[in-house]
C-alpha positions as CSV (number, residue, x, y, z in Angstrom):
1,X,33.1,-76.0,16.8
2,X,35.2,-75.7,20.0
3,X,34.5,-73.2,21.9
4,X,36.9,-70.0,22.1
5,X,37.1,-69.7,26.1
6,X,37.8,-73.6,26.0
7,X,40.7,-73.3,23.9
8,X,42.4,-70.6,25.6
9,X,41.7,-72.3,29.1
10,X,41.6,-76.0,28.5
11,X,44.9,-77.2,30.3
12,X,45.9,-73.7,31.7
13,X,46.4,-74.8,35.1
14,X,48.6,-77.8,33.9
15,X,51.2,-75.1,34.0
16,X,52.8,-75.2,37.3
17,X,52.9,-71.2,36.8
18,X,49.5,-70.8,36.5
19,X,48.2,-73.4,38.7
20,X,50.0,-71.1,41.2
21,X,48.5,-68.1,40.6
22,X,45.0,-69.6,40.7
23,X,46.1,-70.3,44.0
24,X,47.1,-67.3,45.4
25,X,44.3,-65.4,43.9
26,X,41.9,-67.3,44.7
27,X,42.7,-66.9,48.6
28,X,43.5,-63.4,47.8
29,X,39.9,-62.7,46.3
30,X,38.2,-64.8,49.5
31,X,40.2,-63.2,51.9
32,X,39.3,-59.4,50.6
33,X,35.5,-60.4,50.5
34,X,36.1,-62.1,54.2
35,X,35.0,-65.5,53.1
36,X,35.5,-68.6,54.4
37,X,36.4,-71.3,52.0
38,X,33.1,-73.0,52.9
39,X,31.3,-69.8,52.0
40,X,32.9,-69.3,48.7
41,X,32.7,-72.9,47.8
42,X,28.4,-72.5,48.2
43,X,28.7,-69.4,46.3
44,X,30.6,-71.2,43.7
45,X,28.3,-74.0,43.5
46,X,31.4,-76.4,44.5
47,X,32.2,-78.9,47.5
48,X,34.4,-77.1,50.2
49,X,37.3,-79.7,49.6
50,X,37.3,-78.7,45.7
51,X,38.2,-75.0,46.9
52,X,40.5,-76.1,48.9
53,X,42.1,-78.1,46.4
54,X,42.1,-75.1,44.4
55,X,43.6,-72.7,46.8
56,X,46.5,-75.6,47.5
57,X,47.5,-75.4,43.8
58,X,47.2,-79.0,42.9
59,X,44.5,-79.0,41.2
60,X,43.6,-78.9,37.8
61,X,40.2,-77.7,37.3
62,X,37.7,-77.9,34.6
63,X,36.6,-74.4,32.2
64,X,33.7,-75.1,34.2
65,X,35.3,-74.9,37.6
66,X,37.8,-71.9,37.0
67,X,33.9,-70.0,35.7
68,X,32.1,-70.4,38.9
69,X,34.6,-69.5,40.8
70,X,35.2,-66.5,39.1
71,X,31.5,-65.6,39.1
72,X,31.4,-66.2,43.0
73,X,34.5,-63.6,43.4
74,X,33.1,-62.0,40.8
75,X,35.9,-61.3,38.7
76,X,37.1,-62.7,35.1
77,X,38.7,-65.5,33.9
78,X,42.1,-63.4,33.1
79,X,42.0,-62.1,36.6
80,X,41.8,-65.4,38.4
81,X,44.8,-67.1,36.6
82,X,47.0,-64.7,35.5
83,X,49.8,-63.3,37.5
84,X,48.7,-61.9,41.4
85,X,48.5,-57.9,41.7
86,X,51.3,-56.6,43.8
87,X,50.1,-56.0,47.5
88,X,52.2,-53.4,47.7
89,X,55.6,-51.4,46.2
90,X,58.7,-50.8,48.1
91,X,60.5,-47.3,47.2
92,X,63.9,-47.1,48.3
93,X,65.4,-43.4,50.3
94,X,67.2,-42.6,47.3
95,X,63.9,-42.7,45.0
96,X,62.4,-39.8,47.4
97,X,62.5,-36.0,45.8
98,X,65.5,-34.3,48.7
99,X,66.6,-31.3,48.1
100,X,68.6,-28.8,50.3
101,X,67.3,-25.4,52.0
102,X,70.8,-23.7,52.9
103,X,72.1,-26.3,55.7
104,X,68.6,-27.7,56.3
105,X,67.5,-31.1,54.2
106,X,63.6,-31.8,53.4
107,X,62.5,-34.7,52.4
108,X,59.4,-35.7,50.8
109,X,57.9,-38.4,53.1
110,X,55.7,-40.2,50.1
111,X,56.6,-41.1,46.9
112,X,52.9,-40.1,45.3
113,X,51.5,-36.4,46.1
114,X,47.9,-36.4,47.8
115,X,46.0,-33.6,46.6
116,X,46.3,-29.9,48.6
117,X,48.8,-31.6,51.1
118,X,52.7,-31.4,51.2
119,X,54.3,-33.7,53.7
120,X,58.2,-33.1,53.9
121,X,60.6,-34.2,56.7
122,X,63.0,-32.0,57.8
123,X,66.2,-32.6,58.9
124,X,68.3,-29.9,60.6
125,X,71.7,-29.6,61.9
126,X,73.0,-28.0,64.9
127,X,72.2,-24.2,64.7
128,X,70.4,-24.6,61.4
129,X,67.5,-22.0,60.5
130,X,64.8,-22.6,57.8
131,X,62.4,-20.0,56.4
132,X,59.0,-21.2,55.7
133,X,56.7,-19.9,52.8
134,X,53.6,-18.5,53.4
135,X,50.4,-19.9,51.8
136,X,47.5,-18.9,50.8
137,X,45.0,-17.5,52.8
138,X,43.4,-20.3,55.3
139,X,45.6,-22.8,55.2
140,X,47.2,-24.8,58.0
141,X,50.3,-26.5,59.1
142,X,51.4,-29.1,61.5
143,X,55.3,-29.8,62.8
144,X,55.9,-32.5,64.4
145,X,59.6,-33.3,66.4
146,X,60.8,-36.6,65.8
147,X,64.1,-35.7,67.4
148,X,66.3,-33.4,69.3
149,X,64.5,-29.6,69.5
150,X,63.2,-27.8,67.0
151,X,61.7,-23.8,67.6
152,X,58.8,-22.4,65.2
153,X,58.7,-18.9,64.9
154,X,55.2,-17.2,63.8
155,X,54.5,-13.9,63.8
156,X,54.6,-12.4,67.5
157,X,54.9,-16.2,69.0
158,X,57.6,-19.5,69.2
159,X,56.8,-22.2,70.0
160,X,59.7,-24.6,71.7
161,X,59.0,-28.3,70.1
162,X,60.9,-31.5,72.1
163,X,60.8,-35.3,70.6
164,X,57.0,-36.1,70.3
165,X,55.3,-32.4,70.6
166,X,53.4,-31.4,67.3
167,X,52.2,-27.5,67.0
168,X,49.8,-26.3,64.1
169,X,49.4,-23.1,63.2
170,X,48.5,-20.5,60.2
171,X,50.3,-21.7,57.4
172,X,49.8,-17.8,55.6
173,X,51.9,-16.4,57.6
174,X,55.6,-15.7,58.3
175,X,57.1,-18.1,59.9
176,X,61.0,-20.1,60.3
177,X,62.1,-23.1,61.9
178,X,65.5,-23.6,63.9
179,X,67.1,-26.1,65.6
180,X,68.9,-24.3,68.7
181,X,70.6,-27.2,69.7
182,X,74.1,-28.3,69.1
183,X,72.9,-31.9,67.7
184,X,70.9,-32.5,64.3
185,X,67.0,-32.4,64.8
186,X,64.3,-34.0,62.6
187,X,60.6,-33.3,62.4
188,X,57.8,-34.2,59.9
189,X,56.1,-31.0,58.4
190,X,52.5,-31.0,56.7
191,X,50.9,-28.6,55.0
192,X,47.2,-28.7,54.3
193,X,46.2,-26.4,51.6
194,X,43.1,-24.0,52.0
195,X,40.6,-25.1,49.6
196,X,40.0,-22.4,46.5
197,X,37.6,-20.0,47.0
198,X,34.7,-20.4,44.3
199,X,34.3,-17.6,42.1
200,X,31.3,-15.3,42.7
201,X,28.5,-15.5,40.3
């Protein structure tokens, strides 16, 4: 009886496709472990040059081959030659939540949300004001001017921000943000939520 793994891998890297992907995940999976070829290729059980064959894409290995080297990255068979996980994703300005705040735009900076954090950027014309919200007890802010001047206003204090200056401060209290300036201003705003209060026993 032939074996099942045999028939779904006999051949597979005769596919220029998936000789590829071998490839790039195999140098991928060495490079994330910070292996040398040579040190993979012991792992593997294989001669250095059969590695390097591998990683060049013109080989076509044996069931056998394509299993030790899966063992020595230790990952599976499906992982090694199927298509190579995205590095990374690209999100365009248009996919980021903007909304406006009476003349002032905010921007969210990331795409994803990181838990009990809000990072917006704020952009604000000439003259433009912006009232912040309060939090919750114990949590704090940061502003940071990217360009042109920006003023925070806390309660009984303001603080006069140029290109580079960051201020933090109270985030649960009343404060407001202006640009007294005649040209636009943008800074980068975080908020770092207070962490709940556990309930007494």
């Amino acid at each position: 009886m032939v074996d099942i793994a045999t028939k779904c891998y006999s051949g597979v890297v005769n596919d220029p496709g998936a000789a590829s992907h071998l490839a790039v995940n195999l140098r991928r999976l060495r490079e994330a472990r910070r292996l040398t070829q040579q040190q993979a290729a012991r792992l593997a059980g294989l001669p250095r040059p059969t590695w390097a064959t591998l990683e060049s894409g013109s080989a076509n290995p044996t069931l056998l081959v394509l299993l030790r080297a899966a063992a020595a990255l230790q990952v599976s068979l499906e992982e090694l030659v199927g298509p190579p996980r995205a590095t990374g994703r690209l999100y365009r300005a248009e996919a980021l939540r903007s909304r406006r705040r009476g003349a002032v735009t905010v921007r969210d900076l990331l795409p994803e949300k990181i838990a009990g954090m809000e990072i917006e950027r704020l952009e604000l014309p000439g003259g433009a004001v912006l009232n912040g919200i309060p939090h919750t007890p114990g949590t704090r802010e940061y502003l940071a001017c990217e360009g042109g001047r920006i003023e925070l206003a806390t309660e009984g204090e303001v603080f006069a921000l140029s290109a580079g200056d960051v201020v933090v401060f109270r985030g649960d209290q009343r404060h407001g943000y202006r640009n007294p300036g005649t040209s636009a201003a943008t800074g980068y705003s975080v908020v770092v939520m207070a962490p709940p209060v556990s309930a007494a026993r």
